[in-house]
Backbone as a printed PyTorch tensor [residue, N CA C, xyz], in Angstrom:
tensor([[[ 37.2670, -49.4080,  65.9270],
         [ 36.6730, -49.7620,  64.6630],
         [ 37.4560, -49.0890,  63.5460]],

        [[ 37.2760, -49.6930,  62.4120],
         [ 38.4810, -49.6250,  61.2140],
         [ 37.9750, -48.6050,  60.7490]],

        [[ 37.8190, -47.3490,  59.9730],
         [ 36.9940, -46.6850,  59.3280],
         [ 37.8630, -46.6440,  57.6000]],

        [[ 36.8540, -46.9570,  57.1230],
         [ 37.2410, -46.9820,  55.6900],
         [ 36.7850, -45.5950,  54.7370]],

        [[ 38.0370, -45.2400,  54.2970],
         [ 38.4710, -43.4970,  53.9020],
         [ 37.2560, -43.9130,  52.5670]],

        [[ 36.4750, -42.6670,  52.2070],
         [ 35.4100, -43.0080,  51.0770],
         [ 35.6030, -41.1220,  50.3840]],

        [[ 35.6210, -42.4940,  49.1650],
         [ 36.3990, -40.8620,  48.3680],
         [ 35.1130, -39.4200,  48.3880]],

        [[ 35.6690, -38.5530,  48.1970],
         [ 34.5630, -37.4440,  48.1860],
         [ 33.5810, -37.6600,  47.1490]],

        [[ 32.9150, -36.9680,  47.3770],
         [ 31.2700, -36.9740,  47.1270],
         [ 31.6340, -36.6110,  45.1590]],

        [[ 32.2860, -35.0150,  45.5620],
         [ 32.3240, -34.1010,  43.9880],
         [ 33.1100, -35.4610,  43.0820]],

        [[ 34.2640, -35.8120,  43.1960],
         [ 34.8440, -36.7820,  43.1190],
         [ 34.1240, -37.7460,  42.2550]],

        [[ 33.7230, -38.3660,  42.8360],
         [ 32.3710, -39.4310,  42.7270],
         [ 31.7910, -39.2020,  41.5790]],

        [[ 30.7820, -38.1780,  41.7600],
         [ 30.0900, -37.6280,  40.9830],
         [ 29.8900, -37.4390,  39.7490]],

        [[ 31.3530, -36.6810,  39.8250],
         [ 32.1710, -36.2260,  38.2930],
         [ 32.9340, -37.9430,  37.5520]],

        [[ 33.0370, -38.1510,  37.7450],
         [ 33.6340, -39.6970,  37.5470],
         [ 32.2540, -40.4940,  37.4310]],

        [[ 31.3030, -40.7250,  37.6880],
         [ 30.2380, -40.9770,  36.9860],
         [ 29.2700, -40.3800,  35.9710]],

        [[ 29.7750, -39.0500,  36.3130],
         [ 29.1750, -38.3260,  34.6230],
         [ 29.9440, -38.3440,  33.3600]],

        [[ 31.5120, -38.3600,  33.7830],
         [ 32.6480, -38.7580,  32.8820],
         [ 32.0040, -40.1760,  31.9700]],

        [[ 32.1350, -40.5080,  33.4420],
         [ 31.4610, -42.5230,  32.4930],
         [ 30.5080, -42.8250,  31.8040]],

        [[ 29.4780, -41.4160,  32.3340],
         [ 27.9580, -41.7600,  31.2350],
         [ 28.3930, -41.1190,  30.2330]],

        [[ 28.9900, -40.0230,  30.0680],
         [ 29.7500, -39.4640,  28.8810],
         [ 30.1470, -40.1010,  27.3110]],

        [[ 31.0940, -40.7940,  28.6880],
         [ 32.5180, -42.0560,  27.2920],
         [ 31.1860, -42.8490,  26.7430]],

        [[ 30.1030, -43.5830,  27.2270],
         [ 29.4970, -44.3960,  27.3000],
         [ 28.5220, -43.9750,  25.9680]],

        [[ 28.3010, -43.1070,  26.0380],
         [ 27.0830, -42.2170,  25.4060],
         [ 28.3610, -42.3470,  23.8010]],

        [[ 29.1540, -41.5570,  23.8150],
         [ 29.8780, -41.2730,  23.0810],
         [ 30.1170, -42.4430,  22.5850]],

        [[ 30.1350, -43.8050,  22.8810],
         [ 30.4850, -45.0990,  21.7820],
         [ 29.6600, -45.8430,  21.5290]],

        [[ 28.3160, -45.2630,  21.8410],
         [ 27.0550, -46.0160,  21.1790],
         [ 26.4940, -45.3030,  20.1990]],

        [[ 26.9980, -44.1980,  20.3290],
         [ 26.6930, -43.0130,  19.3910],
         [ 27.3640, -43.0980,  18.0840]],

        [[ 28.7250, -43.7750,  18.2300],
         [ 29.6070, -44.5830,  17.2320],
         [ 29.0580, -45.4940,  15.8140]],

        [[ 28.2550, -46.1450,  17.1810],
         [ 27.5660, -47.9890,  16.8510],
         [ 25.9160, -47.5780,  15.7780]],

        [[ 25.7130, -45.8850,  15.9180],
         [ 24.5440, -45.5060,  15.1730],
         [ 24.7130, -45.5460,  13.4190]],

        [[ 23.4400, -46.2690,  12.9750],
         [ 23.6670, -46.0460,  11.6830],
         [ 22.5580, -45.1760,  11.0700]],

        [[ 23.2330, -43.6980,  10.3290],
         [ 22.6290, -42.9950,  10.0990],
         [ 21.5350, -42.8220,   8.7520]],

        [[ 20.2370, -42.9710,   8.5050],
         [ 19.7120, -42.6950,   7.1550],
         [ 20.5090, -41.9870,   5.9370]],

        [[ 20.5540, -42.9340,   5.3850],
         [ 20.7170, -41.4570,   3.3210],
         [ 19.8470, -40.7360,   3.3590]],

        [[ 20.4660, -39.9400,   2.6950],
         [ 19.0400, -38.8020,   2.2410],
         [ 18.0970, -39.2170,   1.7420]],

        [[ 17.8590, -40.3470,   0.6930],
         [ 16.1960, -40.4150,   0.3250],
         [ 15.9210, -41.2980,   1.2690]],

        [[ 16.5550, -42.2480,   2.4050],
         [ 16.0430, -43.0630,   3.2250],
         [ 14.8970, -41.7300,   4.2800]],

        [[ 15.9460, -40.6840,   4.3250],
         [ 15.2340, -39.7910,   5.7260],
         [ 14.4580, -38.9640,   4.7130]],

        [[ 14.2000, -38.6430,   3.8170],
         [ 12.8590, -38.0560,   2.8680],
         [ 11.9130, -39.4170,   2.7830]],

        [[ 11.9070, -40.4050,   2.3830],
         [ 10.9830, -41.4170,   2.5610],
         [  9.9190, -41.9050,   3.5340]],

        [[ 10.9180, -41.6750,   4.8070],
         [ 10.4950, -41.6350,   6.0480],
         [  9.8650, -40.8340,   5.9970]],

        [[ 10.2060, -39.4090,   5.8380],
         [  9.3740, -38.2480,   6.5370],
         [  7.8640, -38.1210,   6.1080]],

        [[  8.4670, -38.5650,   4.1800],
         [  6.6600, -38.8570,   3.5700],
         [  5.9820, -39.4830,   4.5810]],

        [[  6.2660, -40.8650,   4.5330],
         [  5.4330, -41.6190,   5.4230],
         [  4.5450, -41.4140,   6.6500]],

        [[  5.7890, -40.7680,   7.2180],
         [  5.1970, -40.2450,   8.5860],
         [  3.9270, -38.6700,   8.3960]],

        [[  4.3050, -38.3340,   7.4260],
         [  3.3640, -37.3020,   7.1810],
         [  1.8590, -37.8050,   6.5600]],

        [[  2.2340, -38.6180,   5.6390],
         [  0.6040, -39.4300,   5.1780],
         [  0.1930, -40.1370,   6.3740]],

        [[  0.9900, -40.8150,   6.8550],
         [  0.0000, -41.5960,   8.2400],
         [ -0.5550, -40.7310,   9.2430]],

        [[ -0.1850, -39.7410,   9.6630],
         [ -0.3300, -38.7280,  10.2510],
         [ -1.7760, -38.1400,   9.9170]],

        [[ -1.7920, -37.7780,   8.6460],
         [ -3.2330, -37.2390,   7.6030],
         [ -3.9110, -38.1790,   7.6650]],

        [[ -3.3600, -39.5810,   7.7640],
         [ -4.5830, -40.2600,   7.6510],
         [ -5.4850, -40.6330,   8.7300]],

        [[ -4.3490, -40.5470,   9.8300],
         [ -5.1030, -40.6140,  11.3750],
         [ -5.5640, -39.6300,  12.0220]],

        [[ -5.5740, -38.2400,  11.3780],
         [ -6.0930, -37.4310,  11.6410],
         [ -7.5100, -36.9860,  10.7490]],

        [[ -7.8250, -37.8820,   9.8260],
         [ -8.6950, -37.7400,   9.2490],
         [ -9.8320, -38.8570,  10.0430]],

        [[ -9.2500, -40.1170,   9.9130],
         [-10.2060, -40.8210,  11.1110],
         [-10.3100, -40.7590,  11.9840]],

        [[ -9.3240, -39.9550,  12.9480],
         [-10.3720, -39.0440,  14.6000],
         [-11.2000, -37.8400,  14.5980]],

        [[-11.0420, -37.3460,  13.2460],
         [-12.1450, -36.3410,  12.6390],
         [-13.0980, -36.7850,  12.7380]],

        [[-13.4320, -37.9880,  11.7340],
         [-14.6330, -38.6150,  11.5670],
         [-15.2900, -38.8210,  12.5400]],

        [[-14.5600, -39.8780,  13.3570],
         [-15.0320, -40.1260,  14.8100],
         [-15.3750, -39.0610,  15.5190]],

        [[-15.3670, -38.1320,  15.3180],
         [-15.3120, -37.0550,  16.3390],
         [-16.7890, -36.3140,  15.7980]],

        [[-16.8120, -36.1090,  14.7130],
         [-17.8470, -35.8970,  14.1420],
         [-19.2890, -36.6500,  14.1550]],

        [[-19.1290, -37.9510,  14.0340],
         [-20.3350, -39.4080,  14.2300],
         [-20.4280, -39.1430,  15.5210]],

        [[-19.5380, -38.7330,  16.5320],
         [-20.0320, -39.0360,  17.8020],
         [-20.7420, -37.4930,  18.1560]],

        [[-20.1990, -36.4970,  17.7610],
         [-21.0420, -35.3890,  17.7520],
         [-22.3870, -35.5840,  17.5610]],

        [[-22.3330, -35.9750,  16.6550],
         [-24.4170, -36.1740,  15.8180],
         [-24.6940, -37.4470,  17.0440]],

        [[-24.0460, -38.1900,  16.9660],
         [-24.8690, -39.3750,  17.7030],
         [-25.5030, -38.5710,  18.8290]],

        [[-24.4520, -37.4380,  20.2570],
         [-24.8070, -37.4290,  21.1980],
         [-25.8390, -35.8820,  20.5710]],

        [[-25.6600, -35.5630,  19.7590],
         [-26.7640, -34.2720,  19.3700],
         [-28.1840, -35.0380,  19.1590]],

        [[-27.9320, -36.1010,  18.8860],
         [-29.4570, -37.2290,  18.6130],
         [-29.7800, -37.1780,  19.5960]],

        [[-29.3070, -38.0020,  20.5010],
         [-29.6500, -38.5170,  21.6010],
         [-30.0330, -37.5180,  22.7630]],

        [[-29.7990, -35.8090,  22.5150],
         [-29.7390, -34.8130,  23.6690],
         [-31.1550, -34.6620,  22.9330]],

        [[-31.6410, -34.7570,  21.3770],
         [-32.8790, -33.8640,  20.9770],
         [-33.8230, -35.0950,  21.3450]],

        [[-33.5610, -36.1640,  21.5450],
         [-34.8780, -37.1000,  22.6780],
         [-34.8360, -37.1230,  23.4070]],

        [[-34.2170, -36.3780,  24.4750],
         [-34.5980, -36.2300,  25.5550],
         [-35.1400, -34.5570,  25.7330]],

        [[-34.8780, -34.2760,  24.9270],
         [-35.1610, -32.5310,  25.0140],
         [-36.1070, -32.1620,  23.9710]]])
């Protein structure tokens, strides 16, 4: 039987991390980066939406408090 020589393992290895490397490195190229007031604009944003969704799981959190504090003082 023929045996077919198969390159080493380390070999291998390294030659596929090389490749995710190059790979990484020219999409990284293809990125287009924010201006400065584009990435301050953003950040507002993300900070008010943030406040604001943290203000309505407050709430919620609160209504459901009282609801189940209701509901524990009829049965208790």
């Amino acid at each position: 039987m023929a045996e077919t020589k198969q390159e080493n393992w380390f070999k291998r290895t390294f030659q596929s991390i090389g490749k995710w490397f190059r790979g990484m490195k020219s999409e990284l190229k293809k990125v287009v980066w924010p201006s400065w007031s584009q990435l301050v604009n953003n950040t507002v944003v993300v900070i008010v939406i943030s406040l604001i969704v943290s203000v309505i799981v407050g709430v919620f959190d609160f209504v459901a408090a009282k609801g189940i504090e209701a509901l524990l003082s009829l049965i208790g």
